[in-house]
N, C-alpha and C positions, 0 to 999 in steps of 0.2 A: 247749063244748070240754072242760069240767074233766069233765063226764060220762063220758068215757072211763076218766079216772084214781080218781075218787072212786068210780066204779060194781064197781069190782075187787074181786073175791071176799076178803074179810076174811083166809082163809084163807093166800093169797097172803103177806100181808105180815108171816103171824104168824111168830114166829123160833122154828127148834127146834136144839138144841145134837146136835150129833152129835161123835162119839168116833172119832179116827182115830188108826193105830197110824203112827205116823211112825220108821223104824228102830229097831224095838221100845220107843220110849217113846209112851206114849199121851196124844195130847193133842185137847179138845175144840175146835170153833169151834162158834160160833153164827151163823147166819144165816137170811134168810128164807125162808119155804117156795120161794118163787118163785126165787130164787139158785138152789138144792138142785136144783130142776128142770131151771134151765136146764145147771148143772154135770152132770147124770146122762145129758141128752140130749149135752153136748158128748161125757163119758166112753162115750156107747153107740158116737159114731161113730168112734170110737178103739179100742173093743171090750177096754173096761175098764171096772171098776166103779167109781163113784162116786170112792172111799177111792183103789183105786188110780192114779186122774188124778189126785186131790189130791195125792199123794203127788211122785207125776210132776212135777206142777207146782212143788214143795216141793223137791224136787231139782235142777229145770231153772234156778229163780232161783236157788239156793245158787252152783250151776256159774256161772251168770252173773255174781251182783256179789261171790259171795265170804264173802258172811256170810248169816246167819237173819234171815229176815223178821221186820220188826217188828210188823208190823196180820197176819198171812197172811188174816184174814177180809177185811179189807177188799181184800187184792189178789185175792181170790177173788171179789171182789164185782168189779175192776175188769175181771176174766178174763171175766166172763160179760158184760156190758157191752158188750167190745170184739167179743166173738164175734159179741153182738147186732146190733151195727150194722155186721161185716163181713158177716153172713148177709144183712140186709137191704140192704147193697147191692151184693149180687151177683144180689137178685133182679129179670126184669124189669120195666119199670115201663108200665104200658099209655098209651101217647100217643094222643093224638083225632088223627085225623087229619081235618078240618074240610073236606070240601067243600063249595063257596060256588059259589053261585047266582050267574052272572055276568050276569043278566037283574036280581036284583033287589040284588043285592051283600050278601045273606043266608048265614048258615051251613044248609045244606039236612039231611044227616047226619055226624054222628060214629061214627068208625070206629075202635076199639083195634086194635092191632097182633095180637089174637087173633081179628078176624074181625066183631067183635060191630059193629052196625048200628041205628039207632034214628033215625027220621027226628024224632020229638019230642024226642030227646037233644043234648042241647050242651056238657057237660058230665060227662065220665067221672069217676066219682068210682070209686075203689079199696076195698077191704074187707081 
């Protein structure tokens, strides 16, 4: 199980500080390469760059509680987070659908909601 997490490209985890113009004062955050990613893919599908969703985002909490974030890196770390786990569950999830052998009261095939079939499968596992 920990193979998934431990096997992650080094790369991922290493932090790089980047410079953002926040109404014309400039100030750094740092965070990991893998944040940065996931912030670049949210700001593409927003059809802004990187800097300009942060900033987006730097504006939207001020309007909301009224004062300057305290961590902004870390609530940038919670942004991507929350994104992650709305994305993933909005994705489908492929169910077996287990036909059983009413002669021997066996699971005969497994069938995902995309069609897939496998008389030796019992167990759909996801990727």
């Amino acid at each position: 199980m920990c193979g998934v997490y431990i096997n992650a490209d080094p790369i991922l985890y290493e932090s790089r500080t980047r410079s953002l113009r926040i109404h014309g004062v400039i100030t750094t955050v740092r965070l990991e390469n893998l944040f940065w990613d996931v912030l670049q893919e949210i700001a593409a599908r927003e059809n802004l760059t990187t800097s300009q969703f942060a900033v987006k985002l730097y504006d939207e909490l001020i309007d909301l509680r009224g004062e300057l974030p305290t961590n902004f890196a870390s609530f940038l770390r919670v942004c991507c987070l929350r994104y992650l786990s709305m994305r993933e569950a909005k994705k489908p999830v492929a169910k077996p659908d287990l036909r059983v052998n009413t002669a021997s009261g066996s699971a005969l095939t497994s069938t995902s909601t995309n069609g897939f079939s496998d008389s030796n499968l019992h167990v759909l596992k996801t990727g």
